[in-house]
C-alpha positions as CSV (number, residue, x, y, z in Angstrom):
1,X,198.2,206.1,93.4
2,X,197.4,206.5,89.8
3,X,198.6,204.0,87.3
4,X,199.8,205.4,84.0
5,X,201.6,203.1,81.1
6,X,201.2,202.3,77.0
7,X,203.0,200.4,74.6
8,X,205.8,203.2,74.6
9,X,206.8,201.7,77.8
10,X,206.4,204.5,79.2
11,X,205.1,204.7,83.0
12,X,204.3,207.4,85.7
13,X,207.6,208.8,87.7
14,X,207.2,212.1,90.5
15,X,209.3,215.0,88.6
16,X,208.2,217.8,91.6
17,X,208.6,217.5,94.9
18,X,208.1,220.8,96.9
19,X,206.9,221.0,100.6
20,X,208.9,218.3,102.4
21,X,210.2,219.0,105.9
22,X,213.7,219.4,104.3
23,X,213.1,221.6,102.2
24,X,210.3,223.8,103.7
25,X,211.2,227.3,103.3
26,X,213.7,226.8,100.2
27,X,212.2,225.0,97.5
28,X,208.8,226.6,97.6
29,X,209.6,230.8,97.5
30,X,212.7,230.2,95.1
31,X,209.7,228.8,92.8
32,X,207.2,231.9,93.7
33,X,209.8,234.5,93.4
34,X,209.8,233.3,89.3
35,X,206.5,234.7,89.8
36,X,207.7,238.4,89.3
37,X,208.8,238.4,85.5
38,X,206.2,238.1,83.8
39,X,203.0,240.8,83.7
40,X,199.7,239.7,83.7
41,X,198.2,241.8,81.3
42,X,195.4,240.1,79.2
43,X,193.2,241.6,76.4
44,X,190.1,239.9,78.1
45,X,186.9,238.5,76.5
46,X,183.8,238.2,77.9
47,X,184.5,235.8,81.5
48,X,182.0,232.7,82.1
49,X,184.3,230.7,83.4
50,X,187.1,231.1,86.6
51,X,187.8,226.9,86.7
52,X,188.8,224.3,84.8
53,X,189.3,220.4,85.1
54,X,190.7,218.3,83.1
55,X,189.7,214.7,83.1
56,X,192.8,213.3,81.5
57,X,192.6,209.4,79.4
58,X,195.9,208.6,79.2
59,X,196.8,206.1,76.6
60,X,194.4,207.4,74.0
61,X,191.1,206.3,74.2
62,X,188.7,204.5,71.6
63,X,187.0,207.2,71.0
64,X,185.0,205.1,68.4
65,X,183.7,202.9,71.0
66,X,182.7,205.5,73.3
67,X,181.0,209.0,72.2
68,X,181.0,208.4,68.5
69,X,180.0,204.7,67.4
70,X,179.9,203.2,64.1
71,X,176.7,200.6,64.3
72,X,176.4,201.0,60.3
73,X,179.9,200.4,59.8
74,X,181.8,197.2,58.0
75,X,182.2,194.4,60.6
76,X,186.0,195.1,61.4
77,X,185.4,198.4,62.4
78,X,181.9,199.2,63.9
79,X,183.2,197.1,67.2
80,X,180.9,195.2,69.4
81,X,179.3,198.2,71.4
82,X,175.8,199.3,70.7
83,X,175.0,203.2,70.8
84,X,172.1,204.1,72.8
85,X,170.2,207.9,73.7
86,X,171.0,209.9,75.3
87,X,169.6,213.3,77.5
88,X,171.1,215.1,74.7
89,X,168.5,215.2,71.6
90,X,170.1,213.1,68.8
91,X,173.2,213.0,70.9
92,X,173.9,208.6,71.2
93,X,176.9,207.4,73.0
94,X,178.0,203.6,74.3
95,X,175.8,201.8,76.0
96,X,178.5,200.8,78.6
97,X,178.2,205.2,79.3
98,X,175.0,204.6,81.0
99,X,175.4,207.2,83.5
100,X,177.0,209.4,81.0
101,X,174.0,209.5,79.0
102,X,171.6,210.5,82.1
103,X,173.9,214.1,81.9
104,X,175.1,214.3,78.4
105,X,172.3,217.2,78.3
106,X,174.8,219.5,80.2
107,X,177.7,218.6,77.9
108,X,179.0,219.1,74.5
109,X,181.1,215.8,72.8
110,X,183.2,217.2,70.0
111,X,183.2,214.0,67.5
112,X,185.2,215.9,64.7
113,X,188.2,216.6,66.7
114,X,192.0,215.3,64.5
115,X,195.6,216.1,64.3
116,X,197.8,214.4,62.7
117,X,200.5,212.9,65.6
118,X,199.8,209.0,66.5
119,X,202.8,209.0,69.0
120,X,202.2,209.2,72.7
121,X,204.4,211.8,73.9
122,X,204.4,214.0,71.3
123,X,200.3,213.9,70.8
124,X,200.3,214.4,74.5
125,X,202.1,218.1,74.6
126,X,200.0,219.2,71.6
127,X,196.3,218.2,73.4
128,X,197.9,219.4,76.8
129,X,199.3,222.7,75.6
130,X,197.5,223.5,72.4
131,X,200.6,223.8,70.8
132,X,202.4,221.4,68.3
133,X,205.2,220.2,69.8
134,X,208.8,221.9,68.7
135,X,212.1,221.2,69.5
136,X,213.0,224.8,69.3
137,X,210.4,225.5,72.6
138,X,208.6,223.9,75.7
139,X,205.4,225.0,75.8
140,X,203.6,225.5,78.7
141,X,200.7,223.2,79.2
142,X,197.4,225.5,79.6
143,X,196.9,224.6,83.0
144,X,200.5,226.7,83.8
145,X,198.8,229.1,81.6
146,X,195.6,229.1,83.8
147,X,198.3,229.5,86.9
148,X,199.9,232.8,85.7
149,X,197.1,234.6,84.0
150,X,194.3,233.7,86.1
151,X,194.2,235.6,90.2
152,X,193.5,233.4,92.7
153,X,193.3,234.3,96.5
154,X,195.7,234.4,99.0
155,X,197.0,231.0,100.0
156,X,195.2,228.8,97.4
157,X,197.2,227.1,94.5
158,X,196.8,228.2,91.2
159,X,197.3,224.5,89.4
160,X,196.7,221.2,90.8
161,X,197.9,217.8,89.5
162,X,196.2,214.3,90.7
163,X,199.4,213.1,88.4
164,X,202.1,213.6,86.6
165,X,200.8,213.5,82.8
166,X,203.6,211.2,80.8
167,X,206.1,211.8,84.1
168,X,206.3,215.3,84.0
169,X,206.6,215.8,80.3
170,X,203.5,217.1,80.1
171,X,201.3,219.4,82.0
172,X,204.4,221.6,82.9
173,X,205.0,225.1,82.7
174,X,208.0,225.1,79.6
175,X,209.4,228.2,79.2
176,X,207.1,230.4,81.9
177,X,209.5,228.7,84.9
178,X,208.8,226.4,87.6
179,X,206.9,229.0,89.2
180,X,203.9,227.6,87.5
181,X,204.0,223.9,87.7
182,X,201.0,222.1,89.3
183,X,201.2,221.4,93.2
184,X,201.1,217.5,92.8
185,X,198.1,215.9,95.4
186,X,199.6,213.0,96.5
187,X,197.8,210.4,99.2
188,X,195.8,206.8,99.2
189,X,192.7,208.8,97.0
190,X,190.6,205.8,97.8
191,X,193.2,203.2,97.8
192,X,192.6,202.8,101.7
193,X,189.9,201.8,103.7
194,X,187.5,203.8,105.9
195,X,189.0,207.3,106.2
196,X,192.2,206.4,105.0
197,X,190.7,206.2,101.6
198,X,190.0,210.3,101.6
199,X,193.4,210.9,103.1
200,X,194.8,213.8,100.8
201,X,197.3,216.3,100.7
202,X,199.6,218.3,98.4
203,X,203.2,219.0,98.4
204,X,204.4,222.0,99.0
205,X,200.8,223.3,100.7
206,X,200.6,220.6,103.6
207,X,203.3,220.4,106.6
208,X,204.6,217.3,106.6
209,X,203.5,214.6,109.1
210,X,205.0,215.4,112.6
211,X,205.5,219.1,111.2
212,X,203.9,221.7,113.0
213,X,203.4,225.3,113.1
214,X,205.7,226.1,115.5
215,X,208.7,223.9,114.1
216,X,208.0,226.1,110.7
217,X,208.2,229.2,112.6
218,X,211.6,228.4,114.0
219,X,213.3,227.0,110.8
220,X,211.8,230.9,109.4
221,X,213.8,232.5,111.6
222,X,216.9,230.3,111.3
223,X,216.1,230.6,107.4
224,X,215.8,234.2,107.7
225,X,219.7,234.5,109.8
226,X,220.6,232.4,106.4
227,X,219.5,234.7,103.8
228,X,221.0,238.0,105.6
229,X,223.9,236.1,105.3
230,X,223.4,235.7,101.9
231,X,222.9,238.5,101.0
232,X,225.7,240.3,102.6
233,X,228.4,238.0,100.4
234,X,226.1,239.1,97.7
235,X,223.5,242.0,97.4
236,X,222.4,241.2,93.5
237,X,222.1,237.4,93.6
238,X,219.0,235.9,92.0
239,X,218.8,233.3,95.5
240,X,218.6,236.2,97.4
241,X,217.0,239.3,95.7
242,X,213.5,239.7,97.1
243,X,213.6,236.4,98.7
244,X,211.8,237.6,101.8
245,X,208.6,238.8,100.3
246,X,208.5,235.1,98.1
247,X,209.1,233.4,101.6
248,X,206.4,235.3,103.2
249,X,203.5,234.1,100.4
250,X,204.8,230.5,100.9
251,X,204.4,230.8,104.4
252,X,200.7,232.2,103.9
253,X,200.4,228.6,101.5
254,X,201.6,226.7,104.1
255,X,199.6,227.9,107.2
256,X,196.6,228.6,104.7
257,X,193.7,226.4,105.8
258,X,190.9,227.0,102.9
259,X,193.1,224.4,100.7
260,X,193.4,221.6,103.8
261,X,189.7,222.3,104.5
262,X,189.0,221.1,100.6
263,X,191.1,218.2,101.1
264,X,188.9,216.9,104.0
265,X,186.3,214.5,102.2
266,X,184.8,213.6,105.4
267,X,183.2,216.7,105.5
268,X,181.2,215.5,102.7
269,X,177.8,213.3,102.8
270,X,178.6,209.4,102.9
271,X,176.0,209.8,100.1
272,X,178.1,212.3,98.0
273,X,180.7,210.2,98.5
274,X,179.6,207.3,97.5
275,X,178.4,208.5,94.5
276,X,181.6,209.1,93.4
277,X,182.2,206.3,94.7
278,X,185.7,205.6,96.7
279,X,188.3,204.7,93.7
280,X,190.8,207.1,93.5
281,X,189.5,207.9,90.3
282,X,186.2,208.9,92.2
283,X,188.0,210.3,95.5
284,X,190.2,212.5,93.0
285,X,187.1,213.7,91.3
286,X,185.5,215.1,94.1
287,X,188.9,216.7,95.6
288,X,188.8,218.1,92.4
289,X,185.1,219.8,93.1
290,X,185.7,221.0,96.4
291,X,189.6,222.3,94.9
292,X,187.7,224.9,92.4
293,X,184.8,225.8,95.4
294,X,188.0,226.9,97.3
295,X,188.8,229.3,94.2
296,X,191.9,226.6,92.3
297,X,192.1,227.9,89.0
298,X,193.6,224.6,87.2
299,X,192.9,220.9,88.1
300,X,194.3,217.5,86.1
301,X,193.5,214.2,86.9
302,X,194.1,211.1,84.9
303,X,192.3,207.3,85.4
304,X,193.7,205.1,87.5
305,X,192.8,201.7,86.1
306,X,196.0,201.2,83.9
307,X,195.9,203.7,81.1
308,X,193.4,203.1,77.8
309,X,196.2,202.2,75.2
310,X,194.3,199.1,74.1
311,X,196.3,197.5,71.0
312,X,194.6,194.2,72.4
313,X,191.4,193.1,73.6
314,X,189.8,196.7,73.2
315,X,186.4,195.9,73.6
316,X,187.0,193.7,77.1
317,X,188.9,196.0,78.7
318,X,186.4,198.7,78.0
319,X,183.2,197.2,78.8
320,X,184.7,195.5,82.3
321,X,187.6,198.2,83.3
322,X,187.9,201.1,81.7
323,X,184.2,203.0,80.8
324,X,182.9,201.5,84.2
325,X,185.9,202.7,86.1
326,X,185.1,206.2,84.4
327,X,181.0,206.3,83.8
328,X,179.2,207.0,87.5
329,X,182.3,209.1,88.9
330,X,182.8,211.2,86.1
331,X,178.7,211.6,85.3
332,X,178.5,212.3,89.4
333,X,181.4,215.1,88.6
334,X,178.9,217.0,85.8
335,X,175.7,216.8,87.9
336,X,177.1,217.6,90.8
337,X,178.6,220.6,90.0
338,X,175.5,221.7,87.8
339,X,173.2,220.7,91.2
340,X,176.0,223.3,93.5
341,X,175.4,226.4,90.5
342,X,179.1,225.4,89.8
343,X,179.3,224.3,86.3
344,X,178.0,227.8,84.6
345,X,182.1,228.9,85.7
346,X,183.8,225.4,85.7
347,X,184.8,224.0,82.5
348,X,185.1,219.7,82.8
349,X,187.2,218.6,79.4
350,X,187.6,214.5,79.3
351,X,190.5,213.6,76.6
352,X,193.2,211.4,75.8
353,X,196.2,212.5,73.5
354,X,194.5,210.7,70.0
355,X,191.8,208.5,68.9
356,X,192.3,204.6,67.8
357,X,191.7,202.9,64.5
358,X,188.0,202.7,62.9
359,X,189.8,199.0,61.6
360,X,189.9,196.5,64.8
361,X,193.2,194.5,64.8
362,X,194.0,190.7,64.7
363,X,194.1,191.1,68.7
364,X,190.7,192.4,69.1
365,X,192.2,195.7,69.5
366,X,192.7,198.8,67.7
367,X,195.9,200.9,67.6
368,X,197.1,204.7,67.7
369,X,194.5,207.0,65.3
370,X,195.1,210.4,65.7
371,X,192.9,211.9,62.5
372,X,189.6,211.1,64.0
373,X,188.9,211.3,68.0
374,X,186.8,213.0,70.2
375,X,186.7,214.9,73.7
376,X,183.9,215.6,75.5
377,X,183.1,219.6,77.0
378,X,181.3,220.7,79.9
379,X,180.2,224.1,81.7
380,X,181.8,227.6,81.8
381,X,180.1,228.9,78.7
382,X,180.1,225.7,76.6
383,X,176.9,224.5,74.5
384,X,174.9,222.1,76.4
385,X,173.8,219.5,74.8
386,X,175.1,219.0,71.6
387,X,177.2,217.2,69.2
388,X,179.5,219.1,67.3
389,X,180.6,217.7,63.9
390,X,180.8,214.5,62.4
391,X,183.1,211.6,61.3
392,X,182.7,210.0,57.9
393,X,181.1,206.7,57.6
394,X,184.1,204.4,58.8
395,X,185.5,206.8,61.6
396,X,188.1,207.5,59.2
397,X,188.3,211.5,59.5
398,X,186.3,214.3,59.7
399,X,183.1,214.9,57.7
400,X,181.9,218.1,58.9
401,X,183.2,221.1,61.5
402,X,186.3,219.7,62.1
403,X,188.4,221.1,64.8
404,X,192.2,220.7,66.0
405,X,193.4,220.6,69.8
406,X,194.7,224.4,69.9
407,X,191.1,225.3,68.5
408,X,189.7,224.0,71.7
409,X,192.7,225.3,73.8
410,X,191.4,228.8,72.3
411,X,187.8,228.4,72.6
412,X,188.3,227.3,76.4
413,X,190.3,231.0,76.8
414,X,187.8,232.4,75.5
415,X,185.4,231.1,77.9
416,X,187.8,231.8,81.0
417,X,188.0,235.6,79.5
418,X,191.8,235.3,78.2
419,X,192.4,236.2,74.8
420,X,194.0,233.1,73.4
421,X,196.4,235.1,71.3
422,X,197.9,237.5,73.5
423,X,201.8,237.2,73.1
424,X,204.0,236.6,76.7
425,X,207.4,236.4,76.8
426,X,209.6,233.6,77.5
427,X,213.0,234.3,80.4
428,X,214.8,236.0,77.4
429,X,212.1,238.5,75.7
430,X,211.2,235.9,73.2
431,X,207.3,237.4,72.4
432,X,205.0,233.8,72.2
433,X,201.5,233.6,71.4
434,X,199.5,231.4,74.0
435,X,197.9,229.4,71.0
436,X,199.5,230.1,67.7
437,X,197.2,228.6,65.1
438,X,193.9,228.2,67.4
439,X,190.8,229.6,66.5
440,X,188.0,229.4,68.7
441,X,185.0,227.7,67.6
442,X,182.2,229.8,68.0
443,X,179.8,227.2,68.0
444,X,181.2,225.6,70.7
445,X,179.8,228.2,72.9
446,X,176.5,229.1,74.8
């Protein structure tokens, strides 16, 4: 459904599968009894915000080409895009954003955003986690973060995945468990026609087709003959200790119907929809809307139109695939929320893992820059309407408030009411900060 690849050779592969008719009953409480290790404590800031989605650019995008342009700029590196206004005061952006700029009023765009990794994977656990990347330690990615710290209601999902980010290297829980991995929403998300386009559903939370109720309830109770039996060859086993009350919750997931019910575009408007417009770019964007109205904590969705890792022909892929493919869906996602009284406690944050290079190549592209790139912020206690920092003249770095990807990790804790460095412990007591050298940026905020 979503296409994901770069010049690392690197494409998209399924790494969790829960909820098939196989494995119903099994797969799905061994992974919520993890649950019960950890405490939930948090030394909590002031809450705005109880959601956040992340719009995922996979590939790194040129940021330089889209929400911070050069016009003044050598030839050879101020591209062929001209920057125009926006509804932001003195906030300009590509004029192939055109939509974007309608909204950028009830956004932020961070243009002084840098780290220092230029490699794909590893720049993709550090924006994903807000962590750099160690060998020693798997860090969870802030959306399993979002799963165990933030409550949600009985039989909702805490974290939801459109995608595997870099195959399940990313966007994982690392050393909290499996427990908090993403539900993966699989489907056609607009690859069909008619209805079949808004056809939806998540593993682990959706029977499987042909699976009812009834069939569930009967493998319970042969499941249930299973695990007394288990547990008389062995009282103190890990399988079987306080596997009932993990089965029960899965059960309530399963037969819950407040997630199906968000899956079901067709309650929507044909006019809603088609605003979004029925890619599965667009189709995921507004699953992703009605996910956090149903009370998900955590959604990630990446692009679908072949990833944005444009060492050739940067500025023709842009202008015809990629900002197009991105512009009216993901402006529809900010207005829409903001017209619903959802964005004030919904954070949107649209990255990639780096930048690209102020200096175009000999193939009309430009290559992996990770000292200069931007992201653009949204909602749940975030400024509105500005631009925060600046690049030097050539794109090279940044000139003024610059800011690191565990700086934003932090200051989008802070917004959700976490303290971003309270300590939790990893299976074997190990005490772990949630962001170890993030600071939040207090200018970032409302």
């Amino acid at each position: 459904m979503f296409l994901t690849t770069d010049c690392e050779r690197f494409h998209r592969r399924d790494m969790l599968r829960i909820g098939t008719a196989g494995m119903v009953g099994l797969t799905l409480p061994h992974v919520l009894q993890l649950e019960s290790r950890a405490a939930n404590t948090t030394k909590a800031a002031k809450k705005k915000a109880n959601s956040v989605i992340l719009v995922w650019l996979p590939g790194g995008p040129a940021t330089i080409d889209m929400w911070d342009l050069k016009p003044e700029a050598p030839e050879g590196i101020r591209g062929e895009f001209k920057p125009i206004p926006t509804s932001a005061e003195g906030v300009q952006i590509s004029e192939h954003l055109p939509k974007m700029a309608k909204v950028m009023d009830k956004a932020t765009v961070v243009r002084s955003l840098y780290h220092t990794i230029p490699s794909h994977g590893p720049a993709t656990v550090f924006m994903t986690t807000g962590n750099k990347p160690t060998a020693a330690l798997q860090y969870p990615s802030v959306g399993s973060l979002c799963a165990k710290l933030l409550p949600v209601e009985k039989g909702i999902p805490p974290y939801c995945s459109f995608n595997d980010i870099r195959g399940g290297t990313a966007g994982q829980s690392g050393y909290l468990g499996t427990a908090y991995n993403p539900f993966m929403v699989e489907g056609n998300g607009g690859g069909g026609r008619g209805n079949a386009a808004f056809n939806l559903r998540v593993r682990g939370i959706t029977l499987p087709q042909g699976f009812t109720l009834e069939d569930l309830a009967k493998r319970e109770k042969l499941l249930s003959s299973f695990d007394k039996g288990l547990s008389d060859l062995d009282r103190n086993a890990d399988l079987v200790d306080g596997l009932d009350a993990f089965h029960k919750q899965a059960l309530e997931i399963l037969r819950s119907d407040k997630t199906k019910k968000a899956f079901n575009l067709m309650d929507e408007s044909q006019a809603t929809r088609e605003k979004y417009t029925s890619s599965p770019f667009g189709t995921g964007l507004l699953a992703c809307r009605r996910l956090v109205e149903a009370g998900v904590r955590f959604v990630s969705i990446s692009t679908s139109n072949g990833g944005w890792d444009t060492h050739g022909q940067n500025f023709q892929n842009l202008k015809t695939r990629n900002l197009p493919g991105l512009d009216q869906p993901l402006a529809t996602l900010i207005s829409d929320l903001d017209e619903r009284g959802l964005l004030d406690s919904t954070i949107v944050m649209v990255a990639g893992e780096f930048g690209r290079t102020p200096k175009v190549n000999k193939n009309a592209g430009r290559d992996h820059w990770a000292r200069s790139m931007a992201c653009v912020l949204a909602g749940g206690g975030i400024r509105r309407g500005y631009g925060h920092g600046t690049t030097d003249a050539q794109g090279m770095a940044p000139a003024t408030l610059p800011c690191t990807p565990d700086d934003i990790s932090s200051t989008i804790f802070h917004c959700l009411g976490l303290d971003p460095h309270q300590e939790l412990q990893t299976h074997t007591g190990r005490p772990i900060q949630l962001f170890r050298e993030g600071k939040i940026v207090e200018k970032l905020l409302a």
